[in-house]
Wavefront OBJ file of the C-alpha trace (Angstrom):
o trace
v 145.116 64.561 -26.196
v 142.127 63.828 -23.818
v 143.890 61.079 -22.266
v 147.013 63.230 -21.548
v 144.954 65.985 -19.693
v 142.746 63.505 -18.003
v 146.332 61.473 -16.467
v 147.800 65.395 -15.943
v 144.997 66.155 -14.493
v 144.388 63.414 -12.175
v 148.713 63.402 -11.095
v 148.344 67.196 -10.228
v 145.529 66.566 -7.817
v 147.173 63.366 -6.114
v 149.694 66.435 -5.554
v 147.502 69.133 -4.394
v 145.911 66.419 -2.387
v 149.521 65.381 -0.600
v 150.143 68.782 -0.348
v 147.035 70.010 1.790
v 146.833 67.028 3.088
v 150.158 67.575 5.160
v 149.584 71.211 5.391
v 146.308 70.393 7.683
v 147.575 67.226 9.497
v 150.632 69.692 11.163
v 148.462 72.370 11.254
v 145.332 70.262 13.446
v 147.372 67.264 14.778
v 148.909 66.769 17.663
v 152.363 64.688 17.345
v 152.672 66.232 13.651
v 155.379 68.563 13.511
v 157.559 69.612 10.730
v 160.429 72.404 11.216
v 162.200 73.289 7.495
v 161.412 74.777 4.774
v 158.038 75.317 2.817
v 159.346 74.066 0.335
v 160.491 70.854 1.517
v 157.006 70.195 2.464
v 156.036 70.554 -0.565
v 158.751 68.469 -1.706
v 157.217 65.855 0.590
v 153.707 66.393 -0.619
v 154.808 65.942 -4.590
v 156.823 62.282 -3.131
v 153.381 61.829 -1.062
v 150.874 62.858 -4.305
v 153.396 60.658 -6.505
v 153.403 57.436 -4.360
v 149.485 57.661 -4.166
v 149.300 58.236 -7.976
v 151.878 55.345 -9.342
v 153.086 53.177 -6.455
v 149.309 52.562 -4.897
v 147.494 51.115 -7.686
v 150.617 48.461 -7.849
v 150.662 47.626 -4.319
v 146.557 47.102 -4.713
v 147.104 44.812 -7.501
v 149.596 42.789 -5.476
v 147.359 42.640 -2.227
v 144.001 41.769 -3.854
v 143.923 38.713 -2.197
v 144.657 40.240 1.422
v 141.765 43.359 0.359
v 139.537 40.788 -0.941
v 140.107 38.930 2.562
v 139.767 41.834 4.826
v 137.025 43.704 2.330
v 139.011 46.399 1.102
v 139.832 47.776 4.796
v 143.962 46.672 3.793
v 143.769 49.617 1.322
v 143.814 51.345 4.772
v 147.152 49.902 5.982
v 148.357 50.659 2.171
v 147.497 54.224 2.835
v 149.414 54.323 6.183
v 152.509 52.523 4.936
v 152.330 55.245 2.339
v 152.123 58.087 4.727
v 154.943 56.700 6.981
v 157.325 56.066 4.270
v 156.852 59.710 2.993
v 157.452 61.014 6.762
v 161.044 58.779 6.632
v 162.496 60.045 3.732
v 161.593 63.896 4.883
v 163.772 64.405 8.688
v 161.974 67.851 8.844
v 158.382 65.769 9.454
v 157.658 64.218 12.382
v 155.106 61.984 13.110
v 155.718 61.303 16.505
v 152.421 58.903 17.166
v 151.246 56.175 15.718
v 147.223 57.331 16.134
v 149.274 60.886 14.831
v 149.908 58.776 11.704
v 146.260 57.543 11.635
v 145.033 60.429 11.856
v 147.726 61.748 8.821
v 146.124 58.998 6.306
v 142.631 59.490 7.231
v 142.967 63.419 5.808
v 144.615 61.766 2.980
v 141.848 60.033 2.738
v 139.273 62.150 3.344
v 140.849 64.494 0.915
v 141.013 62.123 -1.982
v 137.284 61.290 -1.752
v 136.156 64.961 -1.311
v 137.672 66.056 -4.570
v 136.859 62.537 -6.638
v 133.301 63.074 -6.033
v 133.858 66.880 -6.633
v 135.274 65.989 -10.065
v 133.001 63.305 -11.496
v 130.511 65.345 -10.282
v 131.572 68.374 -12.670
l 1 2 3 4 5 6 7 8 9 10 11 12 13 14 15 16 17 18 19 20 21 22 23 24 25 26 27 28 29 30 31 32 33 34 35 36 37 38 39 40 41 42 43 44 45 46 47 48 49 50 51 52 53 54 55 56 57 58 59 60 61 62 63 64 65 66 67 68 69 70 71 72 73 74 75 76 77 78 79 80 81 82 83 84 85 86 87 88 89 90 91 92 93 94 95 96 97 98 99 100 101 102 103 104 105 106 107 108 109 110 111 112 113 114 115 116 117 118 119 120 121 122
């Protein structure tokens, strides 16, 4: 039962975190727009939270070597590929830059670490 509320746990915040996370980026970035529906971005933050919970881990697996290689600065491009597949499959978002899109992933980033270390912490 512990393991099923720890991987609950742990998928809802991936969530929360791709929710804020795009909540703030078109809120504070310039070349971030989306025009639709709250719900739809929250739609997109649940695809966003979901990639980052099951489809990262795989893709880190696969490019050890590459991490290894660049010392873990291709988790980075991971992260960005990440963001800017989410912003395809959602017309309503718009990431109009590419430093918009760096910017995107860093708050993803940023995020993620913020409430990790608020959590093993508690």
């Amino acid at each position: 039962m512990q393991m099923l509320y720890s991987f609950l746990r742990n998928f809802l915040l991936h969530v929360a975190i791709g929710i804020l996370s795009l909540y703030l980026a078109i809120e504070f970035i310039e070349g971030v727009r989306f025009e639709g529906d709250p719900y739809v971005l929250a739609v997109a933050g649940l695809i966003l939270g979901f990639a980052n919970f099951f489809v990262k881990p795989i893709l880190k697996i696969v490019t050890f070597p590459l991490r290894l290689i660049t010392l873990g600065l291709f988790t980075f491009v991971i992260n960005i590929a990440i963001v800017w597949i989410v912003q395809a499959m959602f017309p309503d978002l718009e990431i109009s830059k590419f430093l918009a899109l760096v910017y995107t992933t860093l708050i993803v980033c940023v995020l993620e670490f913020v409430f990790y270390s608020v959590i093993k912490t508690t």
